[in-house]
C-alpha positions in Angstrom: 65.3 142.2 124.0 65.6 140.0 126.7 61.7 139.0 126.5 62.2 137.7 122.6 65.4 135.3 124.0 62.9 134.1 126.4 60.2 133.6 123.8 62.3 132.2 121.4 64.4 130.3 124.1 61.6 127.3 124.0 60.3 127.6 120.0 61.9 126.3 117.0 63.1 129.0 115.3 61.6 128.7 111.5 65.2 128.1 109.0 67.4 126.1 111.7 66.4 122.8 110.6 67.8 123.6 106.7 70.6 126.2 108.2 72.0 123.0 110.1 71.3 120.1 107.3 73.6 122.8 105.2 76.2 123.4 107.7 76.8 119.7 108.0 76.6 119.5 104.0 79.6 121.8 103.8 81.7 119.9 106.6 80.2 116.2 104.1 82.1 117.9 101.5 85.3 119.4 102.6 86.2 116.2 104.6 86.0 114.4 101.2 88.1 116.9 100.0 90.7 116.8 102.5 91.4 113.0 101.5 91.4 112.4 98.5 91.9 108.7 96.8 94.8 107.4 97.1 96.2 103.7 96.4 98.8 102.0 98.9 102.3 102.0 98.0 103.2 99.5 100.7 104.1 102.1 103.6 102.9 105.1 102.2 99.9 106.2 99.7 100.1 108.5 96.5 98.1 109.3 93.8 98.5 108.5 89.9 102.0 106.6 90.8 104.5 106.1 88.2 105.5 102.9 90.2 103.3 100.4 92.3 105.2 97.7 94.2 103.1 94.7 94.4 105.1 92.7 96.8 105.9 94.7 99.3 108.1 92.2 101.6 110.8 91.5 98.6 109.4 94.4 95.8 109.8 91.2 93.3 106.8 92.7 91.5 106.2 96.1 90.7 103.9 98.0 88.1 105.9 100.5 86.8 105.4 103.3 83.9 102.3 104.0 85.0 100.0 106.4 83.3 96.4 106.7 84.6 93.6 108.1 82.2 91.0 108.1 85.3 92.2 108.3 89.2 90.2 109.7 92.5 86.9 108.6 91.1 85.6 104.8 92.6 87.9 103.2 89.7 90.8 104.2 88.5 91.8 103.0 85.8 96.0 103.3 84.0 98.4 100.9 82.3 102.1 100.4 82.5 104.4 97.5 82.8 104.0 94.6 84.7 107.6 93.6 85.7 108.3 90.5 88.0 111.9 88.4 89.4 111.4 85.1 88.0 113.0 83.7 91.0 115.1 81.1 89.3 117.1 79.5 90.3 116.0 81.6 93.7 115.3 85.7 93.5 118.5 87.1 94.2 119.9 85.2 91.0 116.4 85.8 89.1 116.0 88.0 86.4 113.3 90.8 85.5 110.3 90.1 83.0 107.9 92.4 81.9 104.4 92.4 80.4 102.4 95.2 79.2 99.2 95.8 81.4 95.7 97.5 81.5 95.1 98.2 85.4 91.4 99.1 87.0 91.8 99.9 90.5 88.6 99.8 92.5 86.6 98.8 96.4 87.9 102.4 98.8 88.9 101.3 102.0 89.2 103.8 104.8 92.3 103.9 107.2 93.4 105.4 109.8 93.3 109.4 110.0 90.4 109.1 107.5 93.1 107.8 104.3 91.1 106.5 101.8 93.0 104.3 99.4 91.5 101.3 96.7 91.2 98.3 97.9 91.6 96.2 94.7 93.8 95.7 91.7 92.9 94.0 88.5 95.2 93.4 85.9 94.5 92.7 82.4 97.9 91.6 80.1 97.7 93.3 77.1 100.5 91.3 75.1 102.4 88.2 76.3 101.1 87.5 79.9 102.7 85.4 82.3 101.9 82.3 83.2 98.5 81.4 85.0 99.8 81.1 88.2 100.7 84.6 88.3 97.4 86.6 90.5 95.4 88.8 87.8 93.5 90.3 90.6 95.3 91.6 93.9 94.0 92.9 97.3 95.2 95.9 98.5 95.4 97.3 101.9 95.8 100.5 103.8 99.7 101.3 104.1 101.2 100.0 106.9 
């Protein structure tokens, strides 16, 4: 016994090569499966959420009634509300306007602890849209 460790102590031993390569494969995949998409939610990340704030210093702008057909894949795609403070005369005495919306999220960025969370929102008004100063397209970052 101890003569065949010492033989095969310096040879390649014929199946390590593909037995590794698979090993590795396995820990590929169940990293991928311990973080899952997500999308940032200003200080936190969920999936498929009802309610997106888009501002995150004032929440002046939300998404909310969200329903997404397609979410985890490299788009996700939903639609919901589109509801913003007009801000006038300032935001405190602003009222609340809404617009139906088509939403595609998209671009994964990876954060800390190995969070992965879309880095991109694009909005598509669906009825009445507000004005052109309003962003259609909106970065996204990892939660703070």
């Amino acid at each position: 016994m101890i003569r065949l460790m010492t033989l095969h102590k310096h040879r390649l031993l014929p199946g390590v090569p593909l037995a590794a390569a698979a090993l590795l494969a396995v820990f590929a995949i169940s990293a991928s499966a311990a973080s899952p998409l997500k999308i940032s939610d200003c200080n936190k990340a969920a999936s498929s959420p009802k309610l997106l704030t888009l501002t995150c210093a004032d929440a002046n702008t939300v998404l909310s009634g969200m329903t997404w057909s397609s979410f985890g894949g490299p788009a996700a795609e939903g639609k919901g509300t589109f509801v913003m403070n007009t801000c006038e005369p300032n935001c405190a005495a602003g009222k609340d306007v809404d617009y139906p919306v088509k939403v595609k999220a998209a671009g994964v960025l990876t954060c800390k602890h190995g969070l992965r969370v879309y880095g991109s929102l694009a909005l598509q008004f669906t009825g009445r849209a507000p004005g052109p100063r309003i962003p259609r397209n909106w970065k996204l970052d990892c939660p703070y």
